[in-house]
C-alpha positions, 0 to 999 in steps of 0.5 A: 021879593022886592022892597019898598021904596025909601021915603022921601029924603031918605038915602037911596044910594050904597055910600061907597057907588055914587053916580057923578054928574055925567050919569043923571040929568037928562036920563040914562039913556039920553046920551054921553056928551061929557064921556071923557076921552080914552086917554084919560084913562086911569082912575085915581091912585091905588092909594086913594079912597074915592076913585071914578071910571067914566063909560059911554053911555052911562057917564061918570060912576064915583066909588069909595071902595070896590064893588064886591056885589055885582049883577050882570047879564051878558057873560063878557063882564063876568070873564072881565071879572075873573081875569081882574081877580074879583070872579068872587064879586059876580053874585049873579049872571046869566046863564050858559057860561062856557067854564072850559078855558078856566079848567086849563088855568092852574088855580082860577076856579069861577062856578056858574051854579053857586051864582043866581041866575038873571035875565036882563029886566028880573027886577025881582032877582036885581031886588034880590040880589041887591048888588052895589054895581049893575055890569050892564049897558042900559042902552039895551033897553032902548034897542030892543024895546020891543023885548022888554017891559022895561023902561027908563024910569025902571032903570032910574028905579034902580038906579036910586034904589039898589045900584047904578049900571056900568056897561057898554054892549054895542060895542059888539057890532058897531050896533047903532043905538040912535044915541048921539056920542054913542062911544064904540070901544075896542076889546081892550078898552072895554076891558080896561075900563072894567079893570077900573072899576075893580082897580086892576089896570096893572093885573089887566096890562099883564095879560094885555101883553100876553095878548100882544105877544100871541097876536105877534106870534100868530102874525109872524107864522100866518101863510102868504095871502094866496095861500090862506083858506076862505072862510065862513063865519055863520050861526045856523038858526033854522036847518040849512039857513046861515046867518053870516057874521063879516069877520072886518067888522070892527066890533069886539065880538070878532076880535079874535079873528082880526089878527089871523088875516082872514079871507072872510067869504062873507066881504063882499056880501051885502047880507049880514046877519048883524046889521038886516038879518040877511040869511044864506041857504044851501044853494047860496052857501054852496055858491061861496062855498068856503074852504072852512065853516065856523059856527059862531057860539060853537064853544064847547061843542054843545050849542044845538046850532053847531050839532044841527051844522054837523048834520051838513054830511047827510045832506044831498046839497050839504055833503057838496060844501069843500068844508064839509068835503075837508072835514073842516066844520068847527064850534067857534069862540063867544062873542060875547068875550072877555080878556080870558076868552079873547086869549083862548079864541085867538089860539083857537081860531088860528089851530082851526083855521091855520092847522099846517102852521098851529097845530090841529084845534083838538075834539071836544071832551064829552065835558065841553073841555078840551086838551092841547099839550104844553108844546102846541100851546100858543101861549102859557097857562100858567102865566095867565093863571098866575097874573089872574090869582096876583102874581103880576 
């Protein structure tokens, strides 16, 4: 149940998650002019009590101690967590989070059923859970005002009342926000300023440079250009209807197809399903016609989406595409992707796409998991695990 708001004069704020002067003013949502730059990266030292992380849009949020309850939504926050140690601090989530790339990791355990499920503007469950820090951009609600009963002075309400939030979303796609100074962060960066929060840069550089060196090592192993497949990145949201994704765009949400120098189908298109909603039909995808089809959100192998894709077989247009043809129709990574995710869709990307130089990307388990032995791994379990449970 909701609680009543303070009295007048009363404090409304957790003493250890304040906002700083960035964050309040002109409102939430009114822009980020006093963002600072990223290389002024690093919060105060590991020795200090009071610390601050500055985000676009949000601004500058100060904290005494590291949260240990935090509502969040979309389930890159959630991955983020866990790879900086704190799963433990994520006490509500969204729903549908892929725990399949965790079970390969020696002692990292996260069970999505033990946290509440939220949906974006729950304020009862926000009341509920009365968490010390929102993972959320509020920016969300601005875009997609048309979705929600939930204004800017709800977010101000919750601000005052339970927590302040701490998120970027837009930076998925580039989407834009028609915020002025709107800040568009790598995937990294974006990681990083999380690793902020909870204090865990050095555990975050671990693992960065484990990025680093399976992006060198999947760059140094790719095929010559001319020799590279074409390929099509979609989500079928009706039968026969591709909504296609341009893997050169610059957001995140692709950013584990960026290293693989992919001949994306869609580059020259002037549809895409991120910017206009632009959708290909049969006889349009036949006309591409790539060498290799991805399903976008197709990790697990459970998205209804990807099943209906692989029905393309019994199709008198469908059975004509060279993917379906080579048997090369594939469940692609999340988009929505933390530092854990980005690791694991990379490694899948290239065994689905470059199998000759990878290895092949195994079947599903009838449990959404799936098994690649020690010697076609990309890059170590172990060591990922280790970093994650503090042995950096």
């Amino acid at each position: 149940m909701g609680r009543e708001k303070p009295a007048r004069g009363e404090s409304t704020r957790r003493e250890f998650v304040t906002y700083g002067s960035t964050a309040v003013g002109g409102g939430l949502l009114a822009g980020c002019s006093d963002v600072v730059s990223r290389n002024e990266s690093e919060p105060a030292g590991e020795t200090d009590d009071e610390y601050s992380v500055t985000i676009s849009p949000v601004g500058t949020i100060e904290f005494e101690e590291v949260p240990s309850q935090v509502l969040t939504y979309n389930k890159h926050y959630v991955d983020m967590a866990v790879a900086c140690g704190h799963g433990e601090a994520i006490k509500a989530m969204g729903d549908n989070f892929y725990t399949g790339y965790y079970e390969q990791l020696p002692g990292v355990e996260f069970d999505p059923s033990t946290r509440v499920t939220v949906s974006h503007d729950d304020k009862e469950i926000i009341y509920q859970v009365d968490p010390d820090l929102i993972l959320l951009d509020p920016t969300w609600y601005r875009v997609y005002s048309q979705y929600y009963d939930f204004g800017e002075d709800d977010i101000e309400e919750i601000t005052k009342n339970v927590a302040p939030y701490f998120g970027n979303r837009f930076s998925r796609a580039h989407t834009d926000t028609g915020i002025q100074d709107y800040e568009y962060y790598t995937a990294w960066e974006l990681y990083a300023k999380v690793a902020q929060v909870f204090r865990e840069t050095e555990r975050l550089q671990a693992l960065k440079r484990i990025r680093d060196e399976l992006v060198a090592h999947v760059e140094s192993n790719l095929p010559p250009e001319a020799e590279r497949p074409t390929v099509g990145l979609v989500a079928m949201n009706d039968w026969g209807v591709f909504s296609p994704y341009k893997i050169d765009n610059e957001g995140f949400g692709v950013s584990h197809y960026r290293p693989l120098g992919v001949k994306d189908v869609f580059a020259e298109s002037d549809r895409t399903y991120e910017e206009d909603g632009g959708v290909y039909d049969l006889e349009a995808m036949l006309e591409l016609d790539p060498d290799v089809l991805i399903h976008n959100f197709g990790t697990g192998g459970f998205d209804e989406r990807y099943q209906s894709m692989l029905e393309l077989e019994d199709d008198p247009v469908g059975s004509k595409l060279s993917a379906v043809q080579k048997d090369r129709l594939y469940g692609g990574g999340d988009s929505m992707q933390g530092p854990i995710y980005n690791l694991f869709q990379i490694e899948m990307a290239a065994k689905q796409i470059y199998p000759e130089q990878f290895g092949e990307f195994p079947a599903y388990n009838d449990d959404g998991t799936y098994d690649i032995s020690e010697s076609e791994q990309l890059f170590s379990r172990k060591r990922v695990a280790d970093i994650i449970n503090g042995d950096i």
